[in-house]
N, C-alpha and C positions, 0 to 999 in steps of 0.2 A: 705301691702306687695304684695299680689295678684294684688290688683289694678295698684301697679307701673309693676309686671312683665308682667301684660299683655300689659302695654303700648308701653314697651320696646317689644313685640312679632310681636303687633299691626307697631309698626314703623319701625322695621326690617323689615319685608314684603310688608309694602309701598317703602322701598328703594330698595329690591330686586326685585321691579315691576317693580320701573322707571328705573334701571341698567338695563335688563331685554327686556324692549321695548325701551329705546335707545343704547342698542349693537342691537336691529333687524331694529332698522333705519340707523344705520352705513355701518348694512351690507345690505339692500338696495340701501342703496346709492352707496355702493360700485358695486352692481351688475349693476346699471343705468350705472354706469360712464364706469364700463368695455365694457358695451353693448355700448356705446354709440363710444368708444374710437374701440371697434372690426368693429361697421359697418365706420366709417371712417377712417379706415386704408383698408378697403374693397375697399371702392371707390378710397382712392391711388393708392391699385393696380391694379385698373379697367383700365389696357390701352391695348391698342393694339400693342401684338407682331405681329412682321415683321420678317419673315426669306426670306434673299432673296439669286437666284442660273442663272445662266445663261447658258442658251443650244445654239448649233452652232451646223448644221447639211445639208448637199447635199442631192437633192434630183434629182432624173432625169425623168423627167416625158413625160409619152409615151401615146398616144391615135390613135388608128388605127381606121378607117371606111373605110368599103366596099362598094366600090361602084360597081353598076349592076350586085348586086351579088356576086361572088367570083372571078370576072373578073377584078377588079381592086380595090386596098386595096390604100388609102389618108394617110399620119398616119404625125400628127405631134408633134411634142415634145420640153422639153423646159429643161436648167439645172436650179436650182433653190434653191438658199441659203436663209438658213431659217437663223437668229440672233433671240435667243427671250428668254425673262426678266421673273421671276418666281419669284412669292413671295406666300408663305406657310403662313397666317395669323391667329391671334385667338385674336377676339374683347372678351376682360375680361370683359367687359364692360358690357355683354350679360349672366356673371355666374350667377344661380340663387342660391340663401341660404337660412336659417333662422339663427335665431340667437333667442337662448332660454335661457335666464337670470336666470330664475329658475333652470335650469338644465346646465348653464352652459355648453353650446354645441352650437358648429357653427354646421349646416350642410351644407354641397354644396350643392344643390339637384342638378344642372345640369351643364354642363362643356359645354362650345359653342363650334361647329364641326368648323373644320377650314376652310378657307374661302382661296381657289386658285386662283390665277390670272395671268393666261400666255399669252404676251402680244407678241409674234411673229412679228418679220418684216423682209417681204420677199426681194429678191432683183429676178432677172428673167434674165437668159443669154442664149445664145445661140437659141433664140425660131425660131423654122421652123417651117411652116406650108404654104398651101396653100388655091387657092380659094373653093377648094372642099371639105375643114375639113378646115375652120380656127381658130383660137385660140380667144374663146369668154367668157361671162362672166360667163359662166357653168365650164367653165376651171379651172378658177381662181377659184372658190368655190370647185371645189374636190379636187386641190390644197390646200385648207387651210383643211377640212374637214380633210385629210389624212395625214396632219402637226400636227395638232391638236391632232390625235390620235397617231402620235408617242413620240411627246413632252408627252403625258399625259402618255407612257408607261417607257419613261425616269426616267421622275419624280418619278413614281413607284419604280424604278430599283434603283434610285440616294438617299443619305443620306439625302436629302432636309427636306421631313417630318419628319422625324427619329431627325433631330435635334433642328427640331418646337416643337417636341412635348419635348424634353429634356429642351429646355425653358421656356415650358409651365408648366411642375414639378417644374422647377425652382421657375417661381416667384409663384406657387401652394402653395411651400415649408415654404415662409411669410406666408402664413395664420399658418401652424402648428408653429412657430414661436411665433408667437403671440399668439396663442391659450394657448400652454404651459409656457409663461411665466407668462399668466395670471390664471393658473392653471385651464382653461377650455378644454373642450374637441372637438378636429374636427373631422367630419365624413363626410364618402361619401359612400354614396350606405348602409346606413346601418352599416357601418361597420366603426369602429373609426379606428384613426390614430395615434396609439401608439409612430411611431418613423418614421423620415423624408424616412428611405428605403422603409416604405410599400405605398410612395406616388409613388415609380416606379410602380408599380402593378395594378395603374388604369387603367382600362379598357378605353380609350377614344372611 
């Protein structure tokens, strides 16, 4: 009788082995395939947003020189319409993460800064000028130099960014999506991402 109960002891805990180590190869497998299925939905989202905005602005540009002194002042000037095409970018392409199977956690580590490109085109009216100040290609360069710097204070001033980066939360927002359907966890800076409101709160 001993000898049969221990057999019976003996083959319970053979079975409760192989039960045992294959529920922890299921649930490997399962953590491969999550991992596997989160970093290819990463690279889905890896594209590039485009926000684009368009500025229109006069400018009237004045240049004096004196000539022999204070005895006779040249000065010629020019009107000059700026048209110019702005787009506020962010190659996804470029986030850096991890992604940790065991723990069950994406991290961002780094969010790519957004990528400007205002592409101005001028037209020039009215320009006077004579033989003793003429209008040369130093002209045209502090012309664009001081375009430049009011289209970049525009853009400043304008919803343009404000609504790159609202996109950028946007498609941000699929990773926690995904994260929590798969019952892992996303983090950025540290800090997890409990609920799609606290993705407004990154610091970019």
């Amino acid at each position: 009788m001993r000898k049969i109960l221990f057999g019976v002891i003996i083959t319970l805990v053979v079975l409760f082995t192989f039960k045992y180590c294959g529920d922890k190869q299921n649930e490997n497998i399962v953590l491969q395939e999550n991992s596997a299925l989160i970093q290819e939905q990463i690279k889905n989202v890896g594209k590039l947003i485009v926000t684009e905005g368009h500025f229109s602005e006069v400018f009237n540009y004045k240049n004096s020189k004196a000539i022999f002194g204070d005895y006779f002042t040249s000065e010629k000037k020019a009107l000059v319409v700026v048209n110019a095409d702005v787009t506020v970018a962010y190659d996804l392409s470029k986030i850096e993460f991890n992604v940790n199977a065991s723990t069950k956690t994406l991290t961002i580590v780094k969010i790519p800064k957004e990528e400007i490109k205002i592409s101005p085109d001028f037209e020039y009216y009215d320009i006077q000028a004579d033989f003793l100040n003429p209008f040369e290609a130093k002209d045209y360069n502090a012309i664009k130099v001081i375009v430049k710097k009011s289209l970049e204070k525009k853009l400043e001033a304008s919803d343009l960014k404000k609504n790159a980066e609202n996109r950028l939360i946007s498609e941000l927002s699929k990773f926690y999506i995904l994260t929590n359907s798969l019952g892992w966890t996303l983090e950025y800076n540290s800090m997890p991402i409990t609920n799609s409101e606290e993705l407004l709160k990154i610091k970019l």
